[in-house]
N, CA, C and O of each residue as an XYZ file, in Angstrom:
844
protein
N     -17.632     75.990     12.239
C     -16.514     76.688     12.862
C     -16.991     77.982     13.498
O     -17.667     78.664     12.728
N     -16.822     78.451     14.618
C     -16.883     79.401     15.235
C     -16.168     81.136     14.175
O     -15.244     81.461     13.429
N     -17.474     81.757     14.878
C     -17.046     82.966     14.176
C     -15.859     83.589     14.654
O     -15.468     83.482     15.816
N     -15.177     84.358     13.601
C     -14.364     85.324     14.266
C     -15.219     86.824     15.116
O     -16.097     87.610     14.763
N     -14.481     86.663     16.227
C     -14.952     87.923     17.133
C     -13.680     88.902     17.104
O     -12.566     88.594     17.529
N     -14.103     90.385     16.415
C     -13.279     91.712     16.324
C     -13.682     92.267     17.615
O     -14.795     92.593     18.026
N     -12.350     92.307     18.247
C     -12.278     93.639     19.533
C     -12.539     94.550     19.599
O     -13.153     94.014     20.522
N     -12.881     96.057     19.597
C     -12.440     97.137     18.928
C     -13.447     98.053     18.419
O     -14.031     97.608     17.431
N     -13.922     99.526     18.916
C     -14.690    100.000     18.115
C     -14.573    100.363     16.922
O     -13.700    101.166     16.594
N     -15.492     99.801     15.999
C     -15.558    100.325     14.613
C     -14.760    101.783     13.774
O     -14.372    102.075     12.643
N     -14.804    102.186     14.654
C     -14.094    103.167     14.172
C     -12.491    104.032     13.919
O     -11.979    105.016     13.387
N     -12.209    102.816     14.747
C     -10.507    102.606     14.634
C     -10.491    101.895     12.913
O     -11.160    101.128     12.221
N      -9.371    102.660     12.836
C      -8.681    102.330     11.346
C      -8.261    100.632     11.126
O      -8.560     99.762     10.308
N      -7.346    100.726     12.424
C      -7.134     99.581     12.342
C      -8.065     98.135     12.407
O      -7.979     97.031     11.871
N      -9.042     98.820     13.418
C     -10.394     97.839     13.170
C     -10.998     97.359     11.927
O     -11.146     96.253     11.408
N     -11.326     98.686     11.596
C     -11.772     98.759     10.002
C     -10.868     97.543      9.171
O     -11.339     96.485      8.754
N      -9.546     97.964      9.061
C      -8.639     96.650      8.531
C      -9.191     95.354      8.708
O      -9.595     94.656      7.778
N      -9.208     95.009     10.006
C      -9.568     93.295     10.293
C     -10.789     92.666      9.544
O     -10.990     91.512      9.165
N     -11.627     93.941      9.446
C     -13.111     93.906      9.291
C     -13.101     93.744      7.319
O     -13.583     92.760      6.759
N     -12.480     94.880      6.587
C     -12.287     94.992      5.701
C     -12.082     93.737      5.106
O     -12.768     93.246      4.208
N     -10.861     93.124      5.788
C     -10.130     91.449      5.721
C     -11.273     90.330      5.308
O     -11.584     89.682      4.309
N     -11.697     90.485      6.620
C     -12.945     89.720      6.641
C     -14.221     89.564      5.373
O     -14.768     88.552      4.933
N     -14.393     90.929      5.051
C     -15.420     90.730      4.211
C     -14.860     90.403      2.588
O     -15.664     90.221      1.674
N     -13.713     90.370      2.433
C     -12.690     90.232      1.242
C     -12.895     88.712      0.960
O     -12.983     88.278     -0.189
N     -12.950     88.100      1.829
C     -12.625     86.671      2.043
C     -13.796     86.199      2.242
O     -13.916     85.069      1.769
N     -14.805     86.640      2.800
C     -16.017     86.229      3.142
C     -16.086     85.280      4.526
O     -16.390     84.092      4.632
N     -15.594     86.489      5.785
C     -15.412     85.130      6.815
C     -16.366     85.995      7.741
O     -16.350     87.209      7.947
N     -17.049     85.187      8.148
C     -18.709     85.849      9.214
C     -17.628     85.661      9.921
O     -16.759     84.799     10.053
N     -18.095     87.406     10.640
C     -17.565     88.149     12.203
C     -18.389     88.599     12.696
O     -19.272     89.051     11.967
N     -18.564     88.731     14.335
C     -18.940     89.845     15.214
C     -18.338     90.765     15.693
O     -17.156     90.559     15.969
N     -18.852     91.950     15.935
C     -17.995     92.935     16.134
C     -18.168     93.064     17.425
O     -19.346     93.089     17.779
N     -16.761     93.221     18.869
C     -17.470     93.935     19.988
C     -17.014     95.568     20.114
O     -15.850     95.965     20.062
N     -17.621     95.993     20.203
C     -17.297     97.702     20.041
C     -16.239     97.938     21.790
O     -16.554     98.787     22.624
N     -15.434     97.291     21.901
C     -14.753     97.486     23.396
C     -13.435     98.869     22.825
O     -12.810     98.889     21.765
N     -13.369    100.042     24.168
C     -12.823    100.642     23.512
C     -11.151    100.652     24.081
O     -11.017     99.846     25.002
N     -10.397    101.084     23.874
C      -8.664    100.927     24.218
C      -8.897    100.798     25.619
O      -9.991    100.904     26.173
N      -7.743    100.551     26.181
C      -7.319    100.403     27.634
C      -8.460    100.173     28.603
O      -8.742    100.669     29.694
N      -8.901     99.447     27.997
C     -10.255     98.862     28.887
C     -10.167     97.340     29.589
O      -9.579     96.657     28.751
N     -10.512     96.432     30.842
C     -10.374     95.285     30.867
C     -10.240     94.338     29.493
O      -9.306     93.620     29.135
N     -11.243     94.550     29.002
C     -11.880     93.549     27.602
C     -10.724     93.457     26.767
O     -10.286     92.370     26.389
N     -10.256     94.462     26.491
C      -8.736     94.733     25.529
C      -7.368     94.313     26.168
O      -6.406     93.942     25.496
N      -7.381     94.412     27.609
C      -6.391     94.480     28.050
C      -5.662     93.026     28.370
O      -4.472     92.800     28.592
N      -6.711     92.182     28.319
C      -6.756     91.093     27.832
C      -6.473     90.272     27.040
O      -6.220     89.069     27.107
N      -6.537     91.130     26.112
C      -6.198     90.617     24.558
C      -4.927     91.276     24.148
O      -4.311     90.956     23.132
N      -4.564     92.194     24.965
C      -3.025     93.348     23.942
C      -2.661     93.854     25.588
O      -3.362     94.322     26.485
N      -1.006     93.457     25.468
C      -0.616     94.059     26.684
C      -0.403     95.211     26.901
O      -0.282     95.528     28.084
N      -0.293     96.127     25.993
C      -0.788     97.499     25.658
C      -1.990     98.250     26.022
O      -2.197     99.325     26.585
N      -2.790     97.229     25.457
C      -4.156     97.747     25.690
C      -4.845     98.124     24.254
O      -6.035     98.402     24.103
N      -4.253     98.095     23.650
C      -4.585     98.698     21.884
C      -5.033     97.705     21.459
O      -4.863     96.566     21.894
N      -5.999     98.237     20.061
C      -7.268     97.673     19.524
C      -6.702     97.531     18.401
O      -5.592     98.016     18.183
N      -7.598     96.616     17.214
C      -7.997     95.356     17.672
C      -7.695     94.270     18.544
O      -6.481     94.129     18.688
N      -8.543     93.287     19.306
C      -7.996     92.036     19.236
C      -9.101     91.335     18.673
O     -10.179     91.763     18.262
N      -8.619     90.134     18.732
C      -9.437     89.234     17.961
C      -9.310     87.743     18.715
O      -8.293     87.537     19.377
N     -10.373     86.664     18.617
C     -11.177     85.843     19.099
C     -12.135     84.545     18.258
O     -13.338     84.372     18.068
N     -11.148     83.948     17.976
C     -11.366     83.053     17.047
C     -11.472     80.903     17.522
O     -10.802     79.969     17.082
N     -12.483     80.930     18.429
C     -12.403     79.598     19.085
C     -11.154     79.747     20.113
O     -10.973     80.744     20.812
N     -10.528     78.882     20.098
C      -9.693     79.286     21.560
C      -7.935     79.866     21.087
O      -6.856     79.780     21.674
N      -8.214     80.260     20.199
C      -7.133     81.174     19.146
C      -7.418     82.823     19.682
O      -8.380     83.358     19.129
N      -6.652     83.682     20.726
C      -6.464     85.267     20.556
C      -5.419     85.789     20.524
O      -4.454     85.326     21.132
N      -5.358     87.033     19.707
C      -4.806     87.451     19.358
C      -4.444     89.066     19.506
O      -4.551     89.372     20.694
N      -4.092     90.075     18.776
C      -3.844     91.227     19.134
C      -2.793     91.939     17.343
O      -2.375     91.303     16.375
N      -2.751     93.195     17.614
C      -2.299     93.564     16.538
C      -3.114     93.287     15.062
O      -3.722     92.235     14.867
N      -3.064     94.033     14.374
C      -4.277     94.104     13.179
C      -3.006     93.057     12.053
O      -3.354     91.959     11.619
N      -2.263     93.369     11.890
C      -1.392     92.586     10.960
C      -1.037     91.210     11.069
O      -0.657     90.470     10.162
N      -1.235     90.888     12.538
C      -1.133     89.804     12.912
C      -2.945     88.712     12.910
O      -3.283     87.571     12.598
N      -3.381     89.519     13.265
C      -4.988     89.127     12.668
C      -5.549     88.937     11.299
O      -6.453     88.255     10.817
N      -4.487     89.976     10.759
C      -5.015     89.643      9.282
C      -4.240     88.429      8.715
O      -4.836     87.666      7.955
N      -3.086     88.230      9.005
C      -1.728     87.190      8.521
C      -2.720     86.490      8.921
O      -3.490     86.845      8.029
N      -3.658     85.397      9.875
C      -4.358     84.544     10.747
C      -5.726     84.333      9.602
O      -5.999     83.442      8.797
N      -6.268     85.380      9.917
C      -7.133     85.074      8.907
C      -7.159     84.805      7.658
O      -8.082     84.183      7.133
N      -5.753     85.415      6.808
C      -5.594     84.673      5.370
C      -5.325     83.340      5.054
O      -5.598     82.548      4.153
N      -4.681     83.360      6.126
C      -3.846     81.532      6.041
C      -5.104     80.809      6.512
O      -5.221     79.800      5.816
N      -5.900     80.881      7.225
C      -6.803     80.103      8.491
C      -7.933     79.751      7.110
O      -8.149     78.616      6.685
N      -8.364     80.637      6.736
C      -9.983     80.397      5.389
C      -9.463     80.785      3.996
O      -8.365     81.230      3.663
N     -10.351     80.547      3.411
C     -10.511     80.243      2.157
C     -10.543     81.358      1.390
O     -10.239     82.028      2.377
N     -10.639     82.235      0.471
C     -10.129     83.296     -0.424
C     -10.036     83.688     -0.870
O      -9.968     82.851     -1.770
N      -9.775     85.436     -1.805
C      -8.680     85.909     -1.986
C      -7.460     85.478     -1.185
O      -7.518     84.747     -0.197
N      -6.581     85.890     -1.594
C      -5.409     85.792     -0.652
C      -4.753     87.213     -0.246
O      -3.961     87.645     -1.083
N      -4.906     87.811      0.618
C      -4.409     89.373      1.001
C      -3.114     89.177      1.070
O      -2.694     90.204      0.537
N      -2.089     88.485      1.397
C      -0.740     88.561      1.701
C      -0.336     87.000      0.798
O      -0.367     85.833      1.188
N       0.065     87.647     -0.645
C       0.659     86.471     -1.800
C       1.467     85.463     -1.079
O       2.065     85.579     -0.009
N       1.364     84.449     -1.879
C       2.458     83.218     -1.480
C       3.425     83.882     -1.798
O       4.258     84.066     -0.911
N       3.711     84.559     -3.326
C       5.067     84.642     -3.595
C       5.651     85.412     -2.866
O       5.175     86.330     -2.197
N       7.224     84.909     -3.009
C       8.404     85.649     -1.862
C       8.451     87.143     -2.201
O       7.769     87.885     -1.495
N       9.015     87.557     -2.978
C       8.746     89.285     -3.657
C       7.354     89.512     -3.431
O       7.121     90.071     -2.359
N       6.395     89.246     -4.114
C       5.280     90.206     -3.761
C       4.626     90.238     -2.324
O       3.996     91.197     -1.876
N       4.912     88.834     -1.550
C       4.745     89.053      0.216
C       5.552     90.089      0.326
O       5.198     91.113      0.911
N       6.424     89.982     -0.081
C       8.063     91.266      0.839
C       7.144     92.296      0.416
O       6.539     92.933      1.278
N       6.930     92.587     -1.083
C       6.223     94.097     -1.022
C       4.972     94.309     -0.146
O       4.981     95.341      0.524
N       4.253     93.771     -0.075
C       3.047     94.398      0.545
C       3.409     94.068      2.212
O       2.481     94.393      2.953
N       4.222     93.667      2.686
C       5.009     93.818      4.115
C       5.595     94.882      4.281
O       5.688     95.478      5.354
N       6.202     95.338      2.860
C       7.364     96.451      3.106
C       6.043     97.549      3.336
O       6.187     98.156      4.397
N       4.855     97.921      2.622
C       4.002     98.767      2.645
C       3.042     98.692      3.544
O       2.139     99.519      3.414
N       2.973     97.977      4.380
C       2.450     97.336      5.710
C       3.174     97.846      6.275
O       2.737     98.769      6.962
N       4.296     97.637      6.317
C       5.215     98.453      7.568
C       5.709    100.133      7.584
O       6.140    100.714      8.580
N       5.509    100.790      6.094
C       5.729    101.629      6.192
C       4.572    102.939      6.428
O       4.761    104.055      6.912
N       3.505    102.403      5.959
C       2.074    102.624      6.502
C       2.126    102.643      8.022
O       1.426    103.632      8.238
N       2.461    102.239      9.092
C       2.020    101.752     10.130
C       3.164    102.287     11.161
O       2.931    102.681     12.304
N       4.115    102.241     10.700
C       5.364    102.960     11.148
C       5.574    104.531     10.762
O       6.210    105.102     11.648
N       5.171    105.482      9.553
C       5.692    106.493      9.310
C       4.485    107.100      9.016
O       4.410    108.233      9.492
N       3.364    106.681      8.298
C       2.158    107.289      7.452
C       0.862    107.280      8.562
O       0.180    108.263      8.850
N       0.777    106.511      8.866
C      -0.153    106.343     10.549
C      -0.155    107.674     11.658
O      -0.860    108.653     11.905
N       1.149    107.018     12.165
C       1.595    108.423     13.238
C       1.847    110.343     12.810
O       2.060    111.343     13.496
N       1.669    110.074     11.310
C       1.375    111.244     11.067
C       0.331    111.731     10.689
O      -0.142    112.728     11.235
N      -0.351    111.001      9.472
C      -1.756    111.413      9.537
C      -3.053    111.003      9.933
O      -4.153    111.339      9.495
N      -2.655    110.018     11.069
C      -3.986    109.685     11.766
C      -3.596    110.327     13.412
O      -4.404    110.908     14.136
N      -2.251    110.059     13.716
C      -1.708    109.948     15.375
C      -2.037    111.605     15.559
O      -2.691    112.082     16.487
N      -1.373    112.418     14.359
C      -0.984    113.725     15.004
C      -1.963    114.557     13.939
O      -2.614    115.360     14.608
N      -2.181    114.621     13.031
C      -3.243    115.126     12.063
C      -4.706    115.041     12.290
O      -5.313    116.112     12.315
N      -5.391    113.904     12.464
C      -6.604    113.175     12.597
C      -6.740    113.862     14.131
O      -7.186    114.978     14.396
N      -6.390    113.186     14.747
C      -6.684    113.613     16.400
C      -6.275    114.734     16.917
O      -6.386    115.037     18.105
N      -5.551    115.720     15.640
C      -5.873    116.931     16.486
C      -7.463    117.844     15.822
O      -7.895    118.943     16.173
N      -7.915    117.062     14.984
C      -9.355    117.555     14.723
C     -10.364    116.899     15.449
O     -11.280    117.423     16.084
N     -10.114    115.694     15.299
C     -11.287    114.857     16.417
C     -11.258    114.885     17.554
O     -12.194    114.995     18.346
N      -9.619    114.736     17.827
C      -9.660    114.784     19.498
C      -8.287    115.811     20.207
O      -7.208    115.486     20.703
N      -8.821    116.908     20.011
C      -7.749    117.844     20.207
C      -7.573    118.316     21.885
O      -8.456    118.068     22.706
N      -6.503    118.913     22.183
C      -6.301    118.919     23.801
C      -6.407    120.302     24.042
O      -5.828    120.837     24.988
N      -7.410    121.164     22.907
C      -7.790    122.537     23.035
C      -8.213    122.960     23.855
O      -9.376    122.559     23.895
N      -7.936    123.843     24.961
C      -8.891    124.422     26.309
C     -10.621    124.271     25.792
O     -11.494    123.871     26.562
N     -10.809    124.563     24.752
C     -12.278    124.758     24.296
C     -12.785    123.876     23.214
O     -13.773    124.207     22.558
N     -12.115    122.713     22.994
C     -12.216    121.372     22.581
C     -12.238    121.878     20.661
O     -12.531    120.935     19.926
N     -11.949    123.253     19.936
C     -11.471    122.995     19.142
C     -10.384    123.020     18.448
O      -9.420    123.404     19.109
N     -10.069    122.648     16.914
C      -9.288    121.669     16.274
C      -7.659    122.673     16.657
O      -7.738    123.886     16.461
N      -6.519    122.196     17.092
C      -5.688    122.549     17.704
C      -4.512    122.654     16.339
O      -3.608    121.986     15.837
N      -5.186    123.904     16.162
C      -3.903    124.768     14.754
C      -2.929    124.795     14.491
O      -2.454    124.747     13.356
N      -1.986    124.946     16.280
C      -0.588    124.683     16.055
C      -0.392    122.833     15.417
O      -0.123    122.439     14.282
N      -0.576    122.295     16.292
C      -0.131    121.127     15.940
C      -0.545    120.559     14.818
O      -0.080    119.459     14.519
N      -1.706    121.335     13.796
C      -2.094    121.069     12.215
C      -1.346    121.475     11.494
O      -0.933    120.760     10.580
N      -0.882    122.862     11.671
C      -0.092    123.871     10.821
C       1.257    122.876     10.892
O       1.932    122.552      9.914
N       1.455    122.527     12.082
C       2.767    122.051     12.044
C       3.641    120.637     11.447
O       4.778    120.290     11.129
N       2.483    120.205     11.530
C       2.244    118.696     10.570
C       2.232    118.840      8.698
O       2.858    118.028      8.017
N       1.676    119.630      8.267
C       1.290    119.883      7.196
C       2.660    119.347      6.199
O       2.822    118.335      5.518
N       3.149    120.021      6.355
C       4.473    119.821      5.453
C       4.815    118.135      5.266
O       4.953    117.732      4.111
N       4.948    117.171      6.386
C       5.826    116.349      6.369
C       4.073    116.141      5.696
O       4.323    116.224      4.494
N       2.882    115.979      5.767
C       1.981    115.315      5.422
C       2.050    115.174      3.754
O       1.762    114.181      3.085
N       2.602    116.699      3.216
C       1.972    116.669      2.240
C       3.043    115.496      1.349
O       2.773    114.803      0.368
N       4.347    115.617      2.153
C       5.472    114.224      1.314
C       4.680    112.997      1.691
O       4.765    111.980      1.003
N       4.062    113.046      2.551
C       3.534    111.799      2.214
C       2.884    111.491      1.349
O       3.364    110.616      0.628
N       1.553    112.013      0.999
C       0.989    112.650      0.191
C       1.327    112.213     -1.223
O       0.976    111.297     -1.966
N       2.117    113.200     -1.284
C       3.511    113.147     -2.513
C       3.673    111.073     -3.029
O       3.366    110.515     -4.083
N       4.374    110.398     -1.500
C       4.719    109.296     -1.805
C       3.782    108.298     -2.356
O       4.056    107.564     -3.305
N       2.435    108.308     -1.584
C       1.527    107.685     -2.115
C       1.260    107.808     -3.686
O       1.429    106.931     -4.533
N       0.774    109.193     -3.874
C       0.198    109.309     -5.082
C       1.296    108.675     -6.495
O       0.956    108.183     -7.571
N       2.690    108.947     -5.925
C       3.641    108.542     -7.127
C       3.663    106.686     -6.716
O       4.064    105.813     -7.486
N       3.249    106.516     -5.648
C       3.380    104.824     -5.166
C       2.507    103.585     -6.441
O       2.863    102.761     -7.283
N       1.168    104.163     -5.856
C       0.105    104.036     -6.735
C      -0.100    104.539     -8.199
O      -1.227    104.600     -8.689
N       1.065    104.910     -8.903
C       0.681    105.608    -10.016
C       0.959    104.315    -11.081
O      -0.054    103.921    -11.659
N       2.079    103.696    -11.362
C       2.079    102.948    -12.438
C       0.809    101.237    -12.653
O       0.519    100.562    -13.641
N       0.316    101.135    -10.868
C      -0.664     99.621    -11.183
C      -2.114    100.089    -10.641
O      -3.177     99.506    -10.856
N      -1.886    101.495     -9.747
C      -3.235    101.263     -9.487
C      -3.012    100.744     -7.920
O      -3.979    100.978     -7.195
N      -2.172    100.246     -7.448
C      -2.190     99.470     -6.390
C      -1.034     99.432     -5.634
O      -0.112     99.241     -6.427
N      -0.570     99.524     -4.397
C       0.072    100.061     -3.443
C       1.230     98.502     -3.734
O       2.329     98.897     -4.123
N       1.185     97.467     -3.655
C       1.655     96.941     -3.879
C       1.300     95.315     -5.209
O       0.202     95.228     -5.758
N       2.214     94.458     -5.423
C       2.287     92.985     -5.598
C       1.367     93.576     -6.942
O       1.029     92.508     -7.452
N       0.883     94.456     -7.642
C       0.486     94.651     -8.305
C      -1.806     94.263     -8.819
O      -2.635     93.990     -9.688
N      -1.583     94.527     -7.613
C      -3.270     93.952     -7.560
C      -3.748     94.140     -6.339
O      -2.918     94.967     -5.960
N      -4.538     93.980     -5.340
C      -5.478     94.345     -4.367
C      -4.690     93.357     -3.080
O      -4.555     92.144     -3.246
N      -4.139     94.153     -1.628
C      -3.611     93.184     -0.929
C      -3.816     93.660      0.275
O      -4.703     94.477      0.522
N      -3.033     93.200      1.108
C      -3.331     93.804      2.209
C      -2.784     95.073      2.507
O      -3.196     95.805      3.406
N      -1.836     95.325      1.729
C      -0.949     96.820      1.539
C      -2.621     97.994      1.600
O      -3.122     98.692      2.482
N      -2.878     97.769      0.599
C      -4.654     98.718      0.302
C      -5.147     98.758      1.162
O      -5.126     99.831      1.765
N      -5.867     97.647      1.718
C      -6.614     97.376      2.880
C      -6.016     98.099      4.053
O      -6.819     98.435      4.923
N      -4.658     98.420      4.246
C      -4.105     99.032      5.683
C      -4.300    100.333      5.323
O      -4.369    101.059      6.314
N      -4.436    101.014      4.086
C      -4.162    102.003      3.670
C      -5.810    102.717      3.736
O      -6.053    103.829      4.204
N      -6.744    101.844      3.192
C      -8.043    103.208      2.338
C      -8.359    103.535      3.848
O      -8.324    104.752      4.026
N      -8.613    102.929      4.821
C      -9.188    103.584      6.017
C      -8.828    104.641      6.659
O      -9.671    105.287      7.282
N      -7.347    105.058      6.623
C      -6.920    106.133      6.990
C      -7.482    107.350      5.553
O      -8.350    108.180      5.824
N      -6.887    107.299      4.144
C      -7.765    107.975      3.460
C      -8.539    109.107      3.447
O      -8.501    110.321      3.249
N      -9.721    107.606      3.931
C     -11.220    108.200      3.795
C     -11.114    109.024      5.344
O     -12.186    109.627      5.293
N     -10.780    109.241      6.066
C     -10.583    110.035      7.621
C      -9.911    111.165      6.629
O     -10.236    112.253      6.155
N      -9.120    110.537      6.603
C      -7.617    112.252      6.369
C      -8.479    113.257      5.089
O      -8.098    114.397      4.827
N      -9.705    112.578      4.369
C     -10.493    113.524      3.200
C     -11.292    114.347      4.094
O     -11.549    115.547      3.999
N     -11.677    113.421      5.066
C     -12.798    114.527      5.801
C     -12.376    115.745      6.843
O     -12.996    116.194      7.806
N     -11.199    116.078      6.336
C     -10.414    117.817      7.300
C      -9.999    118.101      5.898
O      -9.593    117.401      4.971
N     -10.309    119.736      6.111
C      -9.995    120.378      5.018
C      -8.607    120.282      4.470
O      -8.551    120.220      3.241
N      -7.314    120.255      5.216
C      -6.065    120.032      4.526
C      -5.859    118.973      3.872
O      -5.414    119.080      2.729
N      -6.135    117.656      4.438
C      -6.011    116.404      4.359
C      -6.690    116.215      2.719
O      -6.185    115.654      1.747
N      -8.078    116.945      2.858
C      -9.183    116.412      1.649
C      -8.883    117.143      0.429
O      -9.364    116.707     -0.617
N      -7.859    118.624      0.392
C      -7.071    119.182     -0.973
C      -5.960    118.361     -1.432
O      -5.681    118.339     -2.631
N      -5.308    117.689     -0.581
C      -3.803    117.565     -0.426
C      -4.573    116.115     -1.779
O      -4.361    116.004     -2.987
N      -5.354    115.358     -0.945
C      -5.542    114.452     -1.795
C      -6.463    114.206     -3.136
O      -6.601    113.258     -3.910
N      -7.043    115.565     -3.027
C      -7.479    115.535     -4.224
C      -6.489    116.093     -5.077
O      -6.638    115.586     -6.189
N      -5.584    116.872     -5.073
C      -4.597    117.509     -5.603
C      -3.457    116.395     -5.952
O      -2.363    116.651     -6.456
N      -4.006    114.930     -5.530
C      -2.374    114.278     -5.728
C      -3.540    112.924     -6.683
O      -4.356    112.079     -6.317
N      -2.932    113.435     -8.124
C      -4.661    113.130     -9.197
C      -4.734    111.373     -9.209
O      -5.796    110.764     -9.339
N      -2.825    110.431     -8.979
C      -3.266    109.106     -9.122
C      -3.352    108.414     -7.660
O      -3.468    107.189     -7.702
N      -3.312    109.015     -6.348
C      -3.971    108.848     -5.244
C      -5.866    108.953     -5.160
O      -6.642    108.022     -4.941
N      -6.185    110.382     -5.412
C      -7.472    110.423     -5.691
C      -8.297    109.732     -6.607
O      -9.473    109.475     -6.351
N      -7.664    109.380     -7.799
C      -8.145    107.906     -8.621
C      -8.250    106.565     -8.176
O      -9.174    105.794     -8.436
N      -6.758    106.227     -7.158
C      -6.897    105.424     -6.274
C      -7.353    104.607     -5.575
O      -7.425    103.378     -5.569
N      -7.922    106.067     -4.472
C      -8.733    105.931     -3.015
C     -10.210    105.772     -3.865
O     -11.060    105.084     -3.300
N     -10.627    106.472     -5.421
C     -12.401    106.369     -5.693
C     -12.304    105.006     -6.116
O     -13.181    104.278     -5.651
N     -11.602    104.556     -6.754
C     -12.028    103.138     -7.197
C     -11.899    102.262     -6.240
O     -12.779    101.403     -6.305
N     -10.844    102.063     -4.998
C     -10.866    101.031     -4.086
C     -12.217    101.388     -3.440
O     -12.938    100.419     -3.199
N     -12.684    102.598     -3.119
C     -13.909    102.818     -2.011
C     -15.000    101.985     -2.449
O     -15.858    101.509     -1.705
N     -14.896    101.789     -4.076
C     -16.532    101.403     -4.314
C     -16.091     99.751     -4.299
O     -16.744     98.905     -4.910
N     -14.891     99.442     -3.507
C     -15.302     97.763     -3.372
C     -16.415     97.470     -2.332
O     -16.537     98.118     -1.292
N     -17.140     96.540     -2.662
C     -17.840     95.656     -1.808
C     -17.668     95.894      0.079
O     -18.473     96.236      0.945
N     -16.672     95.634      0.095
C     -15.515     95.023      1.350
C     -15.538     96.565      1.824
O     -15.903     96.868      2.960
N     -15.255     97.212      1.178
C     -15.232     98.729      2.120
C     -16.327     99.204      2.523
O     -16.618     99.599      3.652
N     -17.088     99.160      1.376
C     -18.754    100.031      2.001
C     -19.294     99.070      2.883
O     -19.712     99.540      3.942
N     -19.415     97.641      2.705
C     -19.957     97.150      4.324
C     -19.422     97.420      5.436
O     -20.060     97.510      6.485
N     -17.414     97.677      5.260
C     -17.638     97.958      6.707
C     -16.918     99.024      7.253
O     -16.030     98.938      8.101
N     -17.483    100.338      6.559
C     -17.336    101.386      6.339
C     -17.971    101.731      8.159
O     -19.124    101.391      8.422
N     -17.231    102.300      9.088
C     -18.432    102.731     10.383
C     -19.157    103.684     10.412
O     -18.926    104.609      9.632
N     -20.091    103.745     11.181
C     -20.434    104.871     11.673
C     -19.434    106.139     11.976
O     -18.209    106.145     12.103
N     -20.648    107.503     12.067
C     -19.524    108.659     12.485
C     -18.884    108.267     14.166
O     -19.159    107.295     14.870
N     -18.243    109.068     14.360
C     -17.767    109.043     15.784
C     -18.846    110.036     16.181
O     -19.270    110.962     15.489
N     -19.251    109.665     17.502
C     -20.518    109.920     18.530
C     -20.514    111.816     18.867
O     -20.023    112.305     19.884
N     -21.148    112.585     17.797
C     -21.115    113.606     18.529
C     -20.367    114.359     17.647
O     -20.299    115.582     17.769
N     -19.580    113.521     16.434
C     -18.822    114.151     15.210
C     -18.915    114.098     13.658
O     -18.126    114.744     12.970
């Protein structure tokens, strides 16, 4: 069977996800490092947004929808349970990750350190300072989320986690981001024990070029 081919430079979160997926399950991928709004992508996502994915004459787009593909398609763990309740949960945390927790601490947090619209290209204060607050409820939600299993949802390792450690490990490396979560003690217990899976450190990326 033909490999799966990931769209997407490595260093998108959401990439990371597909990739993460992949090595959970044990399904040989190539990676093409193509970056947003480029032909190669545009192709694959009418948007233009990364991942897509390339699986024999199967493409696709959206990381949730790649991962749903790849659980059902091979053989396993299973990231997204048969059962009806514990699918709903790790959907409900799939969606709330991706919808509310994303756009704040990767959309508007993350990129105003990495990629800020500073006259002098550094990290843009107002729009950190100004974030902070709603970050730290997030913050807040996680750490009490994860407190009674260990695990974001269905009570064991799913795709809920998997959408989740990649942002994380970004939001530790800026100084607000990396107190907030060490300060929130069953998040930071969390994020150390999922990091040392297998599945993360292979496909953990490189830095960003220059950062």
């Amino acid at each position: 069977m033909d490999k799966v081919q990931i769209i997407g430079v490595p260093q998108s979160n959401y990439v990371w996800v597909v990739r993460m997926a992949c090595e959970e399950k044990g399904v040989p991928y190539d990676i093409a490092p193509v970056r947003p709004h480029t032909p190669e992508i545009e192709a694959l996502h009418p948007l233009g947004k990364i991942p897509g994915m390339r699986h024999g004459d199967v493409s696709l787009c959206e990381s949730k929808a790649i991962v749903g593909y790849i659980d059902r398609m091979f053989p396993g763990p299973k990231l997204i349970p048969e059962d009806a309740r514990a699918a709903a949960e790790v959907e409900q945390w799939v969606s709330l990750v991706n919808t509310s927790i994303d756009p704040c601490l990767v959309r508007i947090y993350l990129l105003a350190y990495f990629f800020p619209k500073t006259p002098d290209g550094s990290p843009d204060r107002a729009v950190i300072d100004g974030v902070l607050p709603t970050m730290q409820k997030q913050i807040d939600l996680l750490d009490e989320a994860v407190a009674k299993t260990g695990y974001l949802a269905a009570g064991r390792f799913t795709l809920a986690d998997i959408n989740l450690l990649p942002i994380l490990y970004y939001v530790q490396r800026c100084p607000e981001g990396g107190e907030m979560v060490k300060g929130a003690t069953n998040l930071a217990g969390y994020y150390g024990r999922h990091a040392e899976r297998a599945s993360f450190k292979a496909s953990t990326p490189p830095p960003f070029a220059g950062r």
